[in-house]
N, C-alpha and C positions, 0 to 999 in steps of 0.2 A: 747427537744427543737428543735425546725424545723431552719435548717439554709439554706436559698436562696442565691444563688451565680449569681451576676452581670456580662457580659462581657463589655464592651464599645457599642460595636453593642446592644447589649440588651437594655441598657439604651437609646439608641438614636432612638431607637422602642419605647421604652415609649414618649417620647419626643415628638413627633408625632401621639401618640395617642389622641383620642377623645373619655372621660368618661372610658376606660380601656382598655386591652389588656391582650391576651392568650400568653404567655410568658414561653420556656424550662428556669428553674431555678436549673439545677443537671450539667451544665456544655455538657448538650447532653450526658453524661452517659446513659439517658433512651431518648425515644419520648413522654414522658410525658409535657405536658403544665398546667403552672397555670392560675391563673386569677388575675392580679392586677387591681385593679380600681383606677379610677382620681378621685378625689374629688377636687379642687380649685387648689393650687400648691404643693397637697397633695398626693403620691402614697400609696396605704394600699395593705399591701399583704396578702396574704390567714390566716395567722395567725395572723389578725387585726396592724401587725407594721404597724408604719406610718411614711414614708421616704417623708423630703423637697426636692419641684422641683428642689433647687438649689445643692444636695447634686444628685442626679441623672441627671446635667450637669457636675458634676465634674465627675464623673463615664463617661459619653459620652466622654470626652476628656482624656482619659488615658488607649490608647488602649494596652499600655504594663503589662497591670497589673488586676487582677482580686479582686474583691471585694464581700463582702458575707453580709446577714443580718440575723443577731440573736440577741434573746431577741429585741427586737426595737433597736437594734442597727447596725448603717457602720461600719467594717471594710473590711482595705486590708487587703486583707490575703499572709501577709509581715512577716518576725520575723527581727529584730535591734538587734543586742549586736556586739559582736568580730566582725561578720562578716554577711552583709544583705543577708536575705532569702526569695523569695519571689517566689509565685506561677503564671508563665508566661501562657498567654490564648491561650496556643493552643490547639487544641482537637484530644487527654488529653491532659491536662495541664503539663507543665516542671516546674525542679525547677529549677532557675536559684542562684548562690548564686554568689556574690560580681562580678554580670554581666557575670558569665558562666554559659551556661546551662549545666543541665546536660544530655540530651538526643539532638541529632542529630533533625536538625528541618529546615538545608536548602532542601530540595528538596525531605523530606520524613515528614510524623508525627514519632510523639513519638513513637505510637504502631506498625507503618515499623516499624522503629527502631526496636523496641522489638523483631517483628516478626523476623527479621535479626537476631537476637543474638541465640535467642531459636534455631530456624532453624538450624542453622550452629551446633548443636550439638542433636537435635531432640531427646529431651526425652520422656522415654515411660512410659505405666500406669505399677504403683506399682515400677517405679524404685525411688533410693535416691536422691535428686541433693542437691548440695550445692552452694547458690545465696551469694557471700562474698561480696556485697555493695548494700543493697535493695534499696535506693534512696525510692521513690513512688511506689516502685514493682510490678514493670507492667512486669517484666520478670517473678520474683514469682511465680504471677497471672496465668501468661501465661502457666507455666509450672505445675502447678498443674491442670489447664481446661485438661489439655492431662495426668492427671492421674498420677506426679509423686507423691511426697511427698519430701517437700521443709523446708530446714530450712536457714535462710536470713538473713544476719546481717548488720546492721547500726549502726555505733559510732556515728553518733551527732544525739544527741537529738531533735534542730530544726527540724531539716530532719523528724524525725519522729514525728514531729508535724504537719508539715504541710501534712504529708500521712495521720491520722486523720482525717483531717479536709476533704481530697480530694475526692469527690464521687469514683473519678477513681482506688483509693486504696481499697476501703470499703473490698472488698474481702481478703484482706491482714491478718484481722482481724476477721474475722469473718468464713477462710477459714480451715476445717479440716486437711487439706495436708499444711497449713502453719504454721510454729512455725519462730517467729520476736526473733532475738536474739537482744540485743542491745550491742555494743562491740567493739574493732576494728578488723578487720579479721585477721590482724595480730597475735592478742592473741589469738585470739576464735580460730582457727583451729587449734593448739595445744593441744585442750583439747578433738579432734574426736579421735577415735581409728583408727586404720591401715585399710585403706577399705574400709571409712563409705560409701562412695558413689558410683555411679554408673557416675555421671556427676557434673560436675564443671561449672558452670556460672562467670565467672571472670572479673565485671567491676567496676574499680576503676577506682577516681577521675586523671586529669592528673597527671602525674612526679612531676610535682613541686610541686603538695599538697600532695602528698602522695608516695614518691618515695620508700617506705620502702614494697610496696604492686608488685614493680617491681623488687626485689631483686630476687637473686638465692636463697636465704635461704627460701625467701617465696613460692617459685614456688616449693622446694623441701617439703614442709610441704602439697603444693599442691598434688602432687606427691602423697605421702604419703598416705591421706586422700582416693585418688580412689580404687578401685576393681583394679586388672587386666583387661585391655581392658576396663579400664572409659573413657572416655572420657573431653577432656578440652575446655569452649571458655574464651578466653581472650580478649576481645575490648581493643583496644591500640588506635585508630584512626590513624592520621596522622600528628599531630603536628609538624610543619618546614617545614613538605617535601618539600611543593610545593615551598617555597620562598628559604629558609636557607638549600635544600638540604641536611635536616635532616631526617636520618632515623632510627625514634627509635623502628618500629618493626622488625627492621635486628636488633636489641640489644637485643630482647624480646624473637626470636626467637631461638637465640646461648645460650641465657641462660635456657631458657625448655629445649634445648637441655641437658645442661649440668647437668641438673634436672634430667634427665634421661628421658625425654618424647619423642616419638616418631611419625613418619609421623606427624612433624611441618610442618603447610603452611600455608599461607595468605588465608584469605575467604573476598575478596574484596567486597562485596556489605554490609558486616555489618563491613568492617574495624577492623578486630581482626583475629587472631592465634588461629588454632586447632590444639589439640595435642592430644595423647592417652597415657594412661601406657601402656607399654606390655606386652602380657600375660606369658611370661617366663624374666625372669631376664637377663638383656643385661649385658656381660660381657665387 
């Protein structure tokens, strides 16, 4: 089943069209255009649905949120239950859940962002990495194009519904160097053997959703998990700093320490902590 994804700008191109328009419907994933045609207050898209003009004004007017059409059907491509999940248009798209995003989106995209994280620990082809909170896994992604071999893990389920649905994920799924654990990293890395990796990708949700991913017990399971001379990135951001002169990567970094990880420092332009094992056992 073919499904077409609406931004606001996109709709408000149609809006202003006469008899039809060449329209990207993959979120700019590709430079591919299709061809919707007008018929009266009637848009049909390539696989004969037929969207009402009034239903592609309300799209025009809700530039925070993205909308998709399958089977002859609108939706947002939103999930409702414990907690709202909804896919934010920016190119790539973010998930934002109960108004947080989860990717960095003032004064870089998503894929900065990404490119920030990767980078700060710059994995090579045929090595292991270990991605402990895949979000839309555009780090994954990223890190398997350079050849490593990735395994990713995501505990909620929404989350990994809405990567599904997301052109910008498809890779996630479909990629030989990716295996999707679903799980929380907490448990799942207990179950690696001593070593498995080469690199560590470590970004979790903030402190207050998930403080148990900031502990010393889980940094030591982190620990664990590397080669000698693995390498660790940690995205912590900067939550407080600026206002509440709170600094919780001076908290992040005394406990890697205490992990036993070594050359801890700040990598300010993707706001997270590098660290290594070392290659002989510090006494």
């Amino acid at each position: 089943m073919e499904v077409y994804f609406l931004t606001s700008q996109d709709a408000r191109r149609l809006l202003f069209a006469k008899g039809g328009a060449r329209v990207n419907l993959d979120l700019r994933k590709t430079s591919r255009v299709w061809l919707i045609r007008i018929r009266g207050d009637r848009f049909i898209f390539p696989d004969g649905s037929e969207v009402e003009r009034e239903t592609i004004e309300r799209i025009a007017g809700d530039d925070r949120s993205l909308y998709f059409i399958a089977g002859g059907r609108v939706f947002k491509a939103a999930i409702a239950g414990e907690h709202f999940y909804k896919l934010v248009p920016t190119i790539p798209p973010t998930i934002e859940i109960d108004g947080i995003r989860m990717h960095r989106t003032k004064d870089v995209t998503p894929l900065e962002d990404t490119l920030n994280k990767v980078n700060a620990v710059k994995p090579k082809e045929g090595e292991m990495l270990l991605d402990t909170c895949m979000g839309l896994g555009y780090t994954a992604i990223e890190a398997a194009k350079r050849g490593a071999y990735v395994m990713t893990v995501e505990k909620d389920p929404n989350v990994l519904e809405l990567a599904r649905l997301n052109p910008w994920s498809r890779e996630l799924f479909h990629s030989q160097n990716i295996q999707v654990i679903q799980g929380d990293a907490f448990d799942v890395v207990k179950r690696f053997k001593d070593g498995s990796f080469d690199v560590v990708i470590h970004d979790p949700p903030r402190f207050s959703l998930a403080g148990h991913l900031y502990s010393e017990e889980f940094y030591r399971e982190l620990f664990r998990v590397l080669k000698p001379g693995g390498r660790l990135f940690h995205y912590v951001g900067n939550p407080g700093r600026k206002y509440r002169r709170k600094d919780l990567q001076k908290g992040v970094m005394e406990r890697l320490r205490k992990a036993g990880f070594v050359g801890v420092k700040r990598v300010e332009e993707a706001l997270g902590i590098v660290g290594r094992r070392p290659f002989k056992k510090v006494s």
